[in-house]
C-alpha positions in Angstrom: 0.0 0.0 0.0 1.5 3.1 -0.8 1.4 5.8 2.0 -0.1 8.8 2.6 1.5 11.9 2.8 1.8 14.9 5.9 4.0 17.5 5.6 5.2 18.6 9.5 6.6 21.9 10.1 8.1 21.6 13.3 9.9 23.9 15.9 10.2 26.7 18.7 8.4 29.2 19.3 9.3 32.3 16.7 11.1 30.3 14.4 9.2 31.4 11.7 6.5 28.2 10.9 3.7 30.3 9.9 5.5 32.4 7.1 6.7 28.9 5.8 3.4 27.1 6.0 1.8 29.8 3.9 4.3 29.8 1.2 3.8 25.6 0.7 0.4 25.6 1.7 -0.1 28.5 -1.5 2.2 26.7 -3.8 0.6 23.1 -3.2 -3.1 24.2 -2.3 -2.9 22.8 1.1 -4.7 22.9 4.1 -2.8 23.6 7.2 -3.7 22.1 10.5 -2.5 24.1 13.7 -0.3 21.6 16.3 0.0 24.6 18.4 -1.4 23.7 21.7 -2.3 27.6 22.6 -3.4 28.3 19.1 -6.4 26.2 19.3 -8.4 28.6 21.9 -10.2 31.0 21.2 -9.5 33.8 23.2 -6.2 33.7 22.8 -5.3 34.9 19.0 -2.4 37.7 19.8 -0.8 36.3 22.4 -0.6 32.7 21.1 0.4 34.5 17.5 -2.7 32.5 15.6 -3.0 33.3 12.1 -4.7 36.7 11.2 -8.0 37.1 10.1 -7.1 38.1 6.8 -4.8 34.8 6.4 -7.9 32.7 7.7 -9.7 33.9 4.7 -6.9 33.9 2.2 -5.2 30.3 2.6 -7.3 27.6 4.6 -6.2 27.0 8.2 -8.0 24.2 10.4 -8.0 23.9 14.0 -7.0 27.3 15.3 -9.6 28.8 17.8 -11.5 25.8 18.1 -11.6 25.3 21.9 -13.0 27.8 24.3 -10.3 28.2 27.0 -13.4 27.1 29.8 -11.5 23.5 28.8 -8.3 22.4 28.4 -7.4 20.8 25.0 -6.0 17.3 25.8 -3.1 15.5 23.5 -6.1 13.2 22.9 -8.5 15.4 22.6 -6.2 17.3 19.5 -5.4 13.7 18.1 -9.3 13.2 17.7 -9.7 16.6 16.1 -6.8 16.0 14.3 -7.4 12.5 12.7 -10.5 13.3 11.3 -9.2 16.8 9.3 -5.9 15.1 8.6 -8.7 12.2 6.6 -10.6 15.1 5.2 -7.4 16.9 3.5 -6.8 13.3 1.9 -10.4 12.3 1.1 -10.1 16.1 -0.7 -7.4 14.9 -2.6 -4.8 17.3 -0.6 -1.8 16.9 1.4 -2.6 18.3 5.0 0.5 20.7 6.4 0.7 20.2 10.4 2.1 23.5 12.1 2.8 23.8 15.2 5.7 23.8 18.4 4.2 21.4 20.8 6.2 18.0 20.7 3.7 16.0 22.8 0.8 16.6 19.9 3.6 15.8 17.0 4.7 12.3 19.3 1.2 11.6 20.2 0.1 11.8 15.8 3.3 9.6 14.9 4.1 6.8 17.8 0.5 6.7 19.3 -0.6 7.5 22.6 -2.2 5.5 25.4 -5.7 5.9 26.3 -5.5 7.7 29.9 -8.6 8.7 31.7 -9.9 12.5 32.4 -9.5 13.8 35.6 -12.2 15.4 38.0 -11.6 18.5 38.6 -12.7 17.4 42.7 -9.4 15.1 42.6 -7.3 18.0 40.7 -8.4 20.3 43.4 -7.9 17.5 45.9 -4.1 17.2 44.0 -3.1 21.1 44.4 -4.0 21.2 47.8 -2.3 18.3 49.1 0.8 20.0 47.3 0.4 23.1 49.0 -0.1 21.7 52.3 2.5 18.4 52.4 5.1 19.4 49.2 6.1 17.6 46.1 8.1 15.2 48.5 4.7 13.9 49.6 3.2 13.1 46.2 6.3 11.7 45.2 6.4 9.4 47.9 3.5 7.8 47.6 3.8 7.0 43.9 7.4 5.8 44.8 5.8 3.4 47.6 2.8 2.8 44.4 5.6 2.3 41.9 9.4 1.6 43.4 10.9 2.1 39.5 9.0 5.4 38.7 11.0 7.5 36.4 8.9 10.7 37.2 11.3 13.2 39.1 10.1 15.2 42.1 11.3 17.8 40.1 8.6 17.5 37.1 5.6 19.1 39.1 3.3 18.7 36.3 3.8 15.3 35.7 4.4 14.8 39.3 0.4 15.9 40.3 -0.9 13.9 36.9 0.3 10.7 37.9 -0.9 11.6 41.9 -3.8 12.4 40.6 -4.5 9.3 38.3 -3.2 6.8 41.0 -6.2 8.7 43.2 -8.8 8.3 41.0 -8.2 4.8 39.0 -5.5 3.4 41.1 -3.2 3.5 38.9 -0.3 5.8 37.8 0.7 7.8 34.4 3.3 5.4 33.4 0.8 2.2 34.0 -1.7 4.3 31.7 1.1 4.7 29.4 2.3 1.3 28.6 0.2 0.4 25.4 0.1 3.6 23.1 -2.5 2.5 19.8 -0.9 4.7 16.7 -3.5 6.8 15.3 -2.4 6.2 11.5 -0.4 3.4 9.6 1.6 3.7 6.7 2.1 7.4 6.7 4.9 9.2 4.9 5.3 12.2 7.3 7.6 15.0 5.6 9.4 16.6 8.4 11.0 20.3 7.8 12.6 21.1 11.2 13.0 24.9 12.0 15.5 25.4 14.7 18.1 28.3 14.5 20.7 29.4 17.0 18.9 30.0 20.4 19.9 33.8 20.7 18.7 34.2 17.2 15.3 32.8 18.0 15.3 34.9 21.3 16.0 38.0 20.0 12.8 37.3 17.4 10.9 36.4 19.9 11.0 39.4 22.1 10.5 41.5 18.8 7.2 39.5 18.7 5.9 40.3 22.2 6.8 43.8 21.9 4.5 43.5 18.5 2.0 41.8 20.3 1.7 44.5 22.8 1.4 46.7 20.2 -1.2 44.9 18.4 -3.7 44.5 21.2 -2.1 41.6 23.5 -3.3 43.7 26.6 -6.6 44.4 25.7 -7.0 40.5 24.6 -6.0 39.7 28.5 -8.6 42.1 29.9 -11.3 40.1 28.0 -10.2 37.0 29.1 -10.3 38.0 32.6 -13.7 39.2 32.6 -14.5 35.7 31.5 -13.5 34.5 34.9 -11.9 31.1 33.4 -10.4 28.7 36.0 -6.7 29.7 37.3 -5.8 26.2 36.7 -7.0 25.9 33.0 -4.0 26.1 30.3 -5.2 29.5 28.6 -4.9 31.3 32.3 -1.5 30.1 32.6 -0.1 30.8 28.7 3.1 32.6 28.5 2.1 36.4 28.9 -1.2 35.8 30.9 -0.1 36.2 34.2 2.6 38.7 33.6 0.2 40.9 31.5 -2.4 40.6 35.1 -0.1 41.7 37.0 0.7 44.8 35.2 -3.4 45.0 34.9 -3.6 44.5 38.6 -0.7 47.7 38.8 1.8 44.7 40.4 4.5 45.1 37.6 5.2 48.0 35.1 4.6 47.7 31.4 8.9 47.5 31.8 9.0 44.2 34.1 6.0 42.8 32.7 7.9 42.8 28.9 11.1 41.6 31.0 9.2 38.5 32.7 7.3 38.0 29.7 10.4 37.7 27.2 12.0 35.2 30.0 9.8 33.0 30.6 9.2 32.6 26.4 13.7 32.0 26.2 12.9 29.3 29.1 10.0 28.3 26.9 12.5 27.8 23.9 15.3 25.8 25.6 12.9 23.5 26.9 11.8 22.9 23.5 14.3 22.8 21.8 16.0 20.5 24.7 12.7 18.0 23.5 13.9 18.1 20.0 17.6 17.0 20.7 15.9 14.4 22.8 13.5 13.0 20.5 15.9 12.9 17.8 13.9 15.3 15.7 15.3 16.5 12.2 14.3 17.1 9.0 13.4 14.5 6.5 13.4 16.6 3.1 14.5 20.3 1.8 11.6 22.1 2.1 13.0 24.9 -0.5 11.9 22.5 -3.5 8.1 23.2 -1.9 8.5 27.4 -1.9 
């Protein structure tokens, strides 16, 4: 059976995917399907850098702006949506282009992913106070008494109160959940273009971009969210920019430190991602120039 073709454009944050999915997207009348997981909420357009309006209605983009930040977008809830507009783009006789910086999404679509259970937001809340009140120590003690070969590090908060909070409310842990990932697609040709330049290069764009953003509305966007009144603990409260923007909002920070904070935490962002490339042996597959 001959396989089916994605194209993947891949990297950090500010390396320039957009621009590049445009440019194949126009020359091979392509869809492009957003891998972005802050891009797919709808509140967040500016600060997450979704496509424009005008690009919406120029080149067509699926999967941005979808979820209303009220809920968090799952990697299996974006593999659902994702399957079923990657099958549409072939059933329409097109090669779907997948954009986006978040590795977890990108590993989920090629290796598979396990089927975990959701969470109650009574056992989440149950989670977060126990780690205010006893400490990561606690947590991790238990699922090291659950599990004596856990590889989760006391460290890894996040992962740290997901497995807690799994082994609460099934009785068993992320890493048992994780033991049989199903693939979502066989025989698959995924064309990979990695973009990935030097780190201070990519910085230095990126704080052009939230200074841009700023510009363009990003503190006006923040305002609106608040008055929504969205759960602290959903992932559009705590996207990069969010809580530094509230702060200067709530006259805690200066336009100055909240820039500052804001540009930091985005040049931690872009280590840690592209510390997950280098880890996951992620690299380019074909020259992309051939597609421009």
């Amino acid at each position: 059976m001959q396989d089916k073709e994605v194209f993947v454009i891949f990297g950090p944050t500010a390396s320039g995917k957009s621009d590049l999915a445009k440019q194949i997207s126009t020359k091979l009348d392509s869809p492009i399907i957003n891998f972005d997981s802050l891009q797919v909420y709808q509140q967040l357009r500016i600060l997450s850098s979704r496509p424009s309006c005008q690009d919406e209605k120029l080149i067509d983009h699926r999967l941005y702006g979808i979820i209303d930040g009220k809920e968090n977008c799952t990697v299996a809830k974006w593999l659902n949506l994702a399957k079923i507009e990657i099958e549409n783009c072939w059933g329409e006789k097109k090669i779907p282009i997948l954009v986006g910086g978040t590795g977890l999404y990108l590993k989920g679509l090629m290796q598979g992913i396990s089927h975990i259970p959701d969470i109650s937001d009574s056992t989440i809340k149950n989670t977060d106070d126990s780690f205010v009140k006893n400490g990561a120590n606690y947590l991790y003690k238990v699922l090291l008494e659950h599990n004596k070969n856990t590889k989760i590090k006391e460290t890894d908060t996040q992962r740290l109160k997901r497995s807690y909070s799994l082994l609460m409310e099934t009785g068993h842990s992320l890493e048992e959940w994780q033991v049989k990932p199903e693939k979502i697609f066989e025989n698959v040709n995924y064309k990979i273009i990695l973009l990935n330049e030097d780190r201070s290069t990519i910085y230095e764009k990126a704080k052009i971009r939230f200074s841009a953003m700023i510009d363009n509305g990003a503190i006006e966007e923040v305002e609106n969210l608040r008055k929504e009144e969205i759960d602290p603990n959903r992932s559009i409260m705590k996207a990069i920019g969010v809580r530094e923007i509230s702060k200067y909002l709530d006259n805690k920070y200066s336009l100055d430190d909240c820039k500052e904070e804001t540009v930091q935490k985005t040049r931690n962002y872009i280590k840690r991602q592209q510390t997950w490339i280098k880890s996951n042996n992620i690299t380019s597959n074909i020259d992309f120039k051939k597609y421009i």
